[in-house]
VOKOL-806307 format. One record per residue (C-alpha): residue in one letter; x, z negated, y negated. Coordinates in pm, 1 decimal. Layout:
  r         u         w         v
  A         X         Z         Y
...
***
This chain:
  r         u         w         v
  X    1307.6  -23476.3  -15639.4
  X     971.4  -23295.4  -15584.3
  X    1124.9  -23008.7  -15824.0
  X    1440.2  -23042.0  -15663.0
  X    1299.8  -22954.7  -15351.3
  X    1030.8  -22629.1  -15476.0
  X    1368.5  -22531.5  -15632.3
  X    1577.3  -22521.3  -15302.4
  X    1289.3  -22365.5  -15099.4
  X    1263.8  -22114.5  -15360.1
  X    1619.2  -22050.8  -15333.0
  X    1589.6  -22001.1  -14899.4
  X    1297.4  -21777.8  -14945.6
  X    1482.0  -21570.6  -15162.7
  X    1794.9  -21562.9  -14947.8
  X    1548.6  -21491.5  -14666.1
  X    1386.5  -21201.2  -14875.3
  X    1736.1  -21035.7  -14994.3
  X    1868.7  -21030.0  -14651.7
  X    1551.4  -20913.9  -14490.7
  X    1565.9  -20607.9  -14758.8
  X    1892.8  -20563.1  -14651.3
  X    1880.4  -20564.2  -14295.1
  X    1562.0  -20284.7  -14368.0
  X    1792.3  -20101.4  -14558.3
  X    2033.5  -20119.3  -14306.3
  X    1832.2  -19951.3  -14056.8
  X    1685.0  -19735.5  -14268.7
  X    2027.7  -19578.7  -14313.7
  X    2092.4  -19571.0  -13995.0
  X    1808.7  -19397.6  -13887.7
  X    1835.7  -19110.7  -14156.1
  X    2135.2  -19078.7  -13923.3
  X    1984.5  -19068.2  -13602.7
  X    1736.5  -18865.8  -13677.2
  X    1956.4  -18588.8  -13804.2
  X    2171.1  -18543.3  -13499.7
  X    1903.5  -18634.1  -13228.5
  X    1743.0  -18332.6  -13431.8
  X    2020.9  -18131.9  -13355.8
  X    2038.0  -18261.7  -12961.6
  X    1723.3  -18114.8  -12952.2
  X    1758.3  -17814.3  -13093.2
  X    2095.8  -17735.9  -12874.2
  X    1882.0  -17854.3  -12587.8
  X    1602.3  -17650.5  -12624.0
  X    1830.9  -17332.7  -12692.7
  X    2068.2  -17384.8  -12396.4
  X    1762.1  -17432.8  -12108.8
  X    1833.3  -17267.2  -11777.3
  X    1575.9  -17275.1  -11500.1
  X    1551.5  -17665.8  -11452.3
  X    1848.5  -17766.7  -11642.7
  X    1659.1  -17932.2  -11969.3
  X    1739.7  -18277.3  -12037.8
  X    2111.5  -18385.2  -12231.6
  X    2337.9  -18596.7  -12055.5
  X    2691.1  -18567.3  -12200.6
  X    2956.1  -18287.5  -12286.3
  X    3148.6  -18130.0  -12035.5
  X    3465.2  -17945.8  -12208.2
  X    3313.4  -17986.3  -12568.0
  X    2973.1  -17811.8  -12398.1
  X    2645.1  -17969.5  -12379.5
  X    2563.2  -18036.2  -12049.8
  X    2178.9  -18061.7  -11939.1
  X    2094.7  -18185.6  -11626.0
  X    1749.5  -18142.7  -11393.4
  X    1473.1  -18419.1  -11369.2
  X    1586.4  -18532.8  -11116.4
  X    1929.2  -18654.3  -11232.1
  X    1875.8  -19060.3  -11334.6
  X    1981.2  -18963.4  -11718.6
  X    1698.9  -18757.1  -11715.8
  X    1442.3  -18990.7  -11900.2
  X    1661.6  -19102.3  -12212.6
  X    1636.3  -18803.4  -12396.2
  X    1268.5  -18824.5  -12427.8
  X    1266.5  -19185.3  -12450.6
  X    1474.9  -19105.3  -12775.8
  X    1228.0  -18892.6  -12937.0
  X     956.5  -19153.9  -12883.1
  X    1198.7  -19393.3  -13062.4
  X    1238.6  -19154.1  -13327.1
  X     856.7  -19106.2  -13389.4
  X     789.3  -19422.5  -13365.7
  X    1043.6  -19505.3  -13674.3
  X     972.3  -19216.4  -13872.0
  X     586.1  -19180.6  -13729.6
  X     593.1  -18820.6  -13798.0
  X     365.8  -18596.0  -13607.9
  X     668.3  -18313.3  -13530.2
  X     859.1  -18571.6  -13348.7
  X     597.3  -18714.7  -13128.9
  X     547.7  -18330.2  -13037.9
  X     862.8  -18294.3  -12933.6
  X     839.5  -18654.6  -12744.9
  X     530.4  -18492.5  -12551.6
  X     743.5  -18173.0  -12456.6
  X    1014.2  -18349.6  -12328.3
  X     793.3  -18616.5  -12140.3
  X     523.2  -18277.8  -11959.6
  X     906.3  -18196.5  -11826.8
  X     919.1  -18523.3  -11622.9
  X     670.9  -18408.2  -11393.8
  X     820.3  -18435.2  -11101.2
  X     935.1  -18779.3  -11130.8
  X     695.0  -19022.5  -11039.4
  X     622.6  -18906.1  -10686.3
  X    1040.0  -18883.9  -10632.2
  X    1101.0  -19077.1  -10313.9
  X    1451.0  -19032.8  -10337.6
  X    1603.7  -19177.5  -10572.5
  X    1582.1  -19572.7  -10691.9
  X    1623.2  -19462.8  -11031.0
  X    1241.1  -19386.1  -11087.3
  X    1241.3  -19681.0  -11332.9
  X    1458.0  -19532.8  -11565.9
  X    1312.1  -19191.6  -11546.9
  X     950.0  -19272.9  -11576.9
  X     963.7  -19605.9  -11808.7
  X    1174.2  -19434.9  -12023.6
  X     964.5  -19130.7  -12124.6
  X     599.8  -19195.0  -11976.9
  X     666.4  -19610.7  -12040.4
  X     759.8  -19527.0  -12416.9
  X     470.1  -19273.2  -12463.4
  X     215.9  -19490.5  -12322.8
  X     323.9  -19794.6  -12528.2
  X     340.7  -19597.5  -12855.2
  X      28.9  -19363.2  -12790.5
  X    -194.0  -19507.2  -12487.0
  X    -233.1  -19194.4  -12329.2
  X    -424.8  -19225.4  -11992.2
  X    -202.5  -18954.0  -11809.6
  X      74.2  -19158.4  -11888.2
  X     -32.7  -19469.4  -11798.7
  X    -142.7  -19321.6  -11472.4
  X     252.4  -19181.6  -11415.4
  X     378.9  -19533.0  -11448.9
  X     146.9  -19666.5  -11174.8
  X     254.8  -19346.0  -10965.7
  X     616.2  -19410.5  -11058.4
  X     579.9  -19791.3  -10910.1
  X     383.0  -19661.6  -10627.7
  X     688.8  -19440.8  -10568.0
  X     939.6  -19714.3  -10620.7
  X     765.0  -19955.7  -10408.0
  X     810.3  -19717.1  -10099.9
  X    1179.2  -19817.4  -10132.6
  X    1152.1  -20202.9  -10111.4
  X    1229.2  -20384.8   -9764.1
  X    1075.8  -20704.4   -9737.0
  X    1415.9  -20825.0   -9450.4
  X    1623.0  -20742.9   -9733.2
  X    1415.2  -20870.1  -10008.8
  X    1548.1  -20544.9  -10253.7
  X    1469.5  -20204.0  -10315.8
  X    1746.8  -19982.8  -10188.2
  X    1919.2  -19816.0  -10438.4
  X    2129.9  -19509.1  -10303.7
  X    2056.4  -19310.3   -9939.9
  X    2441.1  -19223.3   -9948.9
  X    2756.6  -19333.8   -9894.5
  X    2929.2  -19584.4   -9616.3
  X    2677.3  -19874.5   -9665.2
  X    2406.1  -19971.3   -9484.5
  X    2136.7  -20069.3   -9731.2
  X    2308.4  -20088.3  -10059.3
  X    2166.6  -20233.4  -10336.7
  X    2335.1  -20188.2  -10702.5
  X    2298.6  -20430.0  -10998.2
  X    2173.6  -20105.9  -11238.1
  X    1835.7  -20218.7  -10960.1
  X    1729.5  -20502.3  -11167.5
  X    1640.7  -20240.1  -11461.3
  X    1377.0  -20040.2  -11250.7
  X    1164.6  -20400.9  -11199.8
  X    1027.1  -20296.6  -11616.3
  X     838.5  -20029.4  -11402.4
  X     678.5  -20253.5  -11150.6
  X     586.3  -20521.8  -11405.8
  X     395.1  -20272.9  -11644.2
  X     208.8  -20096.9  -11309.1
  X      88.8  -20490.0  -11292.5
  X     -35.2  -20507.4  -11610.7
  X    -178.9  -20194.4  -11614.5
  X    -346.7  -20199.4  -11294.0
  X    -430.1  -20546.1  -11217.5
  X    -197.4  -20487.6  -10833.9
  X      32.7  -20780.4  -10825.7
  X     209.4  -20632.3  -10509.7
  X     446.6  -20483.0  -10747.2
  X     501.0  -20766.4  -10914.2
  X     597.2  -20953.8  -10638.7
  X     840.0  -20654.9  -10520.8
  X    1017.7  -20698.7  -10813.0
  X    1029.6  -21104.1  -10844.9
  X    1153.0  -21097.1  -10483.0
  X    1432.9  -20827.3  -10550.0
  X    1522.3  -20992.4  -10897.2
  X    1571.3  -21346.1  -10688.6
  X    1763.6  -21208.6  -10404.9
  X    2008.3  -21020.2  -10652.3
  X    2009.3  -21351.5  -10822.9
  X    2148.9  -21486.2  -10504.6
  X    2421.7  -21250.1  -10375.1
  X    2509.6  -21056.1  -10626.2
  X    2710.0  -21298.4  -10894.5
  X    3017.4  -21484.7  -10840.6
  X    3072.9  -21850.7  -10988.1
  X    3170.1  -21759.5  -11330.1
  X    2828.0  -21523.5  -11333.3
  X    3003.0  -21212.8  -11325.2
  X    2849.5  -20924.4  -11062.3
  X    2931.9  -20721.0  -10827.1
  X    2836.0  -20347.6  -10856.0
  X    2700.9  -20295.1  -10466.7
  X    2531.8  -20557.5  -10179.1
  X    2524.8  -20393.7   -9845.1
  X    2304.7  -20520.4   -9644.8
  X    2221.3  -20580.6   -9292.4
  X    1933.9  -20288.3   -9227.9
  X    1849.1  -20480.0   -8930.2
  X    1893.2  -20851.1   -8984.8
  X    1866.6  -20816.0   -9398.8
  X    2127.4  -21037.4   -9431.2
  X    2426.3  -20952.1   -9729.9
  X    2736.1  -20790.1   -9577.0
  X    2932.3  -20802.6   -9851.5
  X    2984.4  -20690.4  -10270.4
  X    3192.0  -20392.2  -10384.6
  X    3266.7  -20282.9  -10704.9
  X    3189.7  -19901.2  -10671.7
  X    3212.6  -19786.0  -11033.4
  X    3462.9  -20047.2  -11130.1
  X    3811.6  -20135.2  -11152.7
  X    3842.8  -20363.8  -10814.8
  X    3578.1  -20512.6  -10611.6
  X    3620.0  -20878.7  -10723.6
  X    3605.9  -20686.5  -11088.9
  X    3356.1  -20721.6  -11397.9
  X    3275.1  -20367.6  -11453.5
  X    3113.3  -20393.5  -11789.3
  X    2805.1  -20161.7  -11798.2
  X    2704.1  -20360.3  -11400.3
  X    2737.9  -20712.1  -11672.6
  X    2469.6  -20539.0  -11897.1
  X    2265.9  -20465.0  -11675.6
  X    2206.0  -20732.3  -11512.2
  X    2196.9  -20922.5  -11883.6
  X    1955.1  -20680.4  -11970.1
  X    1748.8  -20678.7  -11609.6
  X    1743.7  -21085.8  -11643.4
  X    1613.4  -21080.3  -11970.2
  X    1316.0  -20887.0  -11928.4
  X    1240.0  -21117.5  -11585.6
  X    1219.9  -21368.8  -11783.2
  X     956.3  -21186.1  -12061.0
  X     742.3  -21050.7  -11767.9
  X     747.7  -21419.9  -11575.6
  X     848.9  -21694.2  -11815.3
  X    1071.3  -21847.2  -11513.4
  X    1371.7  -22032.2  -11647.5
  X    1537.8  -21959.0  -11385.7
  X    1563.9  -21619.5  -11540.0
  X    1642.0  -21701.5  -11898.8
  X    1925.4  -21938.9  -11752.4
  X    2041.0  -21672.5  -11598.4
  X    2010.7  -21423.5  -11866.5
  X    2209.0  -21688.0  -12109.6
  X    2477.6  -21756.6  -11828.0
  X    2553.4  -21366.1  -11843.8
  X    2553.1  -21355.4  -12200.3
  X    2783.6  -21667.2  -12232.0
  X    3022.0  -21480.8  -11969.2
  X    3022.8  -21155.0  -12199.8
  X    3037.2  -21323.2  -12527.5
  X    3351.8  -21532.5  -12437.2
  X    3513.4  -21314.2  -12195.7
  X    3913.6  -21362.3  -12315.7
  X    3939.5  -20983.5  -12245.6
  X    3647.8  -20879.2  -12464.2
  X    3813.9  -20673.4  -12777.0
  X    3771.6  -20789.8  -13140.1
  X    3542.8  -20542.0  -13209.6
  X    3294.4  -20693.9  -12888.0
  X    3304.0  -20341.1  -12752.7
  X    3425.9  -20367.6  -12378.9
  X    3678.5  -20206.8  -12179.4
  X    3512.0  -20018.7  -11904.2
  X    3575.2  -20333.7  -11692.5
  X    3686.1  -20632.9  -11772.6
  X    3963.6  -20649.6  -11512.8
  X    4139.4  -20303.0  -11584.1
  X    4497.5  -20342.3  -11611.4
  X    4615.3  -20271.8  -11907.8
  X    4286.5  -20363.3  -12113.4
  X    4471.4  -20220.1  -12460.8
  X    4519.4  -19802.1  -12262.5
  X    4177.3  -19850.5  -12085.1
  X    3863.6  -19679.3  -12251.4
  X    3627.0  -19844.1  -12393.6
  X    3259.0  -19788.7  -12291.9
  X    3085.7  -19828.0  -12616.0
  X    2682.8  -19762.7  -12350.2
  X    2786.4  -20096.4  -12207.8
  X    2796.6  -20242.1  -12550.7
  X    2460.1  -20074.3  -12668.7
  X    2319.2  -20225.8  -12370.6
  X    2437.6  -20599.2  -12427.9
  X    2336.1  -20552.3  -12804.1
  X    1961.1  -20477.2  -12695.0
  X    1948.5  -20710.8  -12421.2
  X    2060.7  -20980.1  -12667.8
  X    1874.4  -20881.0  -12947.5
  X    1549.8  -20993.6  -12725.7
  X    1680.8  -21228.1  -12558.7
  X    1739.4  -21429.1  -12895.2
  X    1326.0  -21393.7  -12938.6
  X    1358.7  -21657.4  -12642.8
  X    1623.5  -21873.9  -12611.8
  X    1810.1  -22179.4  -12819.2
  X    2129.4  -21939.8  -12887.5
  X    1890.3  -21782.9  -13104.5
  X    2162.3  -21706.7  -13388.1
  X    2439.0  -21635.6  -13166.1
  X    2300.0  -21401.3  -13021.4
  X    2176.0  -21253.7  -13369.9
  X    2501.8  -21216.1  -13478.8
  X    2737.4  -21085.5  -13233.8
  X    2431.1  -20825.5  -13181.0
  X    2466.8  -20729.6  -13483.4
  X    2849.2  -20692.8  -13499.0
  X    2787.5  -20504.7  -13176.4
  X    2579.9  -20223.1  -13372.5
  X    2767.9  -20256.1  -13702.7
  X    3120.6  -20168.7  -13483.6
  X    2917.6  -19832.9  -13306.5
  X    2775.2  -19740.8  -13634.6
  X    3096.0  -19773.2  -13799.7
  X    3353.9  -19643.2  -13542.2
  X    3167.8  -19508.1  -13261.4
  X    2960.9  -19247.0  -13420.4
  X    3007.1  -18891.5  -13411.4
  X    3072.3  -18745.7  -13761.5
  X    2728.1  -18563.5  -13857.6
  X    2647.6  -18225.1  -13743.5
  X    2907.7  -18269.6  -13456.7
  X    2899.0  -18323.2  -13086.5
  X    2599.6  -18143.7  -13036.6
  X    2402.4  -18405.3  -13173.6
  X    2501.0  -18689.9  -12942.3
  X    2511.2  -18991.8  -13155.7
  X    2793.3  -19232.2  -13009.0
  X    3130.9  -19158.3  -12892.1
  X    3374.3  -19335.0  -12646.0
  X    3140.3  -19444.4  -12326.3
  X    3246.7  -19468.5  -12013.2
  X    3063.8  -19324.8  -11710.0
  X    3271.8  -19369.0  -11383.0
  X    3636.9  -19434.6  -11429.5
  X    3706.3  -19479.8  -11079.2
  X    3605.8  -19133.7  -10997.3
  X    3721.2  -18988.2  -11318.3
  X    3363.9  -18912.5  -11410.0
  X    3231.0  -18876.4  -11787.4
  X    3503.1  -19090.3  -11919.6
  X    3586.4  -19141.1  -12293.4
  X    3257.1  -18907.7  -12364.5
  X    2935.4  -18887.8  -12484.4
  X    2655.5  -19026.0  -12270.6
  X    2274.1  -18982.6  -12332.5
  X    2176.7  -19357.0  -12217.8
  X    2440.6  -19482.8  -12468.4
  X    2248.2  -19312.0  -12749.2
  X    1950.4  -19431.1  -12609.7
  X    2041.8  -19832.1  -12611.5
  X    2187.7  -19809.5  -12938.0
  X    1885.3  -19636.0  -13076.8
  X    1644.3  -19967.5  -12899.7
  X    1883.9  -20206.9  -13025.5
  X    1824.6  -20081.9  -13360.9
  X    1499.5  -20069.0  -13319.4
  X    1443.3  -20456.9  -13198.5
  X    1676.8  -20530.4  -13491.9
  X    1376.2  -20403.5  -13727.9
  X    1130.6  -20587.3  -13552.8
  X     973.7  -20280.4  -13395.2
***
């Protein structure tokens, strides 16, 4: 029996070992990939510069277009080539991670825009992690600094846009900016900015999903009283609809709650949301959504293959903390194995941009059935987390 038994766990650890060298070569190929067209994004990039216009967002009639700090794409691109030197760890690419990042500048102190998280967590949050440079951990505390100014402690939430018919509106896409404030904790020892961002991350909790833990895309709010007015579905198909990239996000934003604070409320949360994605009767064999879930004719609608990166790398860490731990391992994977597979842009093509078919604003007729810098960027993290990096 006692051979019997070194026999089988011989066996598993050689299972184990085979389909850990797998899953390395896996990524390995994938990343030979990457690296190859996010070499050519920046090459394109760098060439087609004009004044402020430096960082990729998407094409615009087969044309790269770049885009100013300022615009809330702006920190993916260097957030990439931080990813990419930290898989390859090759000196060239963390140059051109510190280029990219010096063009950021401007970010931190911008008051007017909510989307300071993304911007300066994505380039200054990645550099600091992967290099602990003291400038940038000083941007991060500047960005949260900056991103505090827009929290309202009637509402309970940082206001998101400072347009538009609302009064204080406050968009799901919110809940990913908190990653800012919880870092300027840790790195400065200030817990007001960690209590900004519990407070806005249980308010959202509160008004923003329905029953079956779906969201809506916009709160108004009261300016005056702070109390909700009402949910919209701005970028989505109807108001009462489950636009899919607003689902990530907040799968994604509930997740990392739960790292920074270890609240199960969060993680409940976070595995509600993943439960309503996963199963979703509308969700395509392929587990790449429609650009909402409640489009009409879910078989014409495009597909928005940033919502799925998105889901992948929320669920690929939210496995590292939850029961579901498999589940979530697989359909993660079949996530990246579908973009990889049918998503990708043939090498040396579309500028470099490394995933085809996301969705930007439907409604609006905005950057749909495109390429979209924060898709590449997910799918690149998701790959990433796969690999244990």
């Amino acid at each position: 029996m006692l051979l019997m038994s070194c026999k089988n766990i011989l066996l598993v650890c050689g299972l184990l070992i085979s389909a850990a060298a797998t899953e390395a070569q896996s990524t390995k190929k994938i990343f030979r990939a990457v690296e190859k067209q996010v070499s050519q994004l920046y090459n394109e990039s760098v060439a087609g510069r004009n004044n402020r216009l430096v960082f990729p967002r998407t094409l615009r009639n087969d044309s790269l277009r770049l885009v100013v700090s300022d615009d809330w794409t702006s920190g993916f691109f260097p957030g990439m080539l931080w990813f990419v030197y930290e898989y390859t760890g090759k000196n060239a690419w963390k140059i051109k991670a510190e280029e990219f990042t010096a063009l950021m500048e401007r970010e931190p102190q911008n008051r007017n825009s909510h989307d300071v998280g993304f911007k300066v967590y994505n380039s200054y949050g990645n550099g600091y992690r992967l290099t602990n440079n003291e400038k940038y951990k000083n941007e991060i505390i500047q960005g949260a600094a900056t991103l505090a100014t827009r929290f309202n402690a009637k509402t309970g939430c940082i206001r998101s846009w400072d347009f538009g018919k609302w009064q204080y509106p406050v968009i799901i896409d919110n809940m990913m900016n908190l990653e800012l404030l919880f870092a300027a904790t840790r790195l400065s020892g200030d817990s007001s900015y960690y209590k900004i961002a519990v407070t806005h991350a249980n308010t959202t909790l509160k008004n923003h999903f329905r029953s079956d833990f779906s969201s809506y895309h916009v709160i108004d709010y009261d300016s005056i009283t702070g109390k909700p007015l009402g949910g919209s579905t701005h970028q989505g198909y109807a108001d009462g609809s489950a636009w899919a990239r607003g689902q990530a996000w907040a799968l994604y934003g509930y997740t990392l709650c739960y790292r920074e604070t270890k609240d199960p409320v969060y993680l409940r949360q976070a595995e509600n949301i993943a439960d309503f994605l996963m199963h979703h009767p509308r969700l395509p064999g392929d587990k790449i959504p429609c650009w909402d879930f409640d489009a009409n004719d879910i078989s014409r609608e495009p597909r928005d293959a940033s919502a799925a990166a998105i889901i992948a790398s929320g669920l690929y860490e939210l496995k590292n903390y939850s029961g579901n731990k498999k589940t979530y391992l697989d359909f993660s994977d079949s996530i990246i194995k579908n973009l990889y597979k049918q998503y990708r842009a043939i090498a040396g093509t579309h500028h470099g941009f490394l995933l085809l078919h996301s969705t930007g604003n439907k409604p609006f007729n905005g950057e749909v059935d495109v390429p979209l810098i924060y898709a590449d960027y997910y799918f690149m993290e998701a790959v990433l987390r796969r690999a244990g990096k």
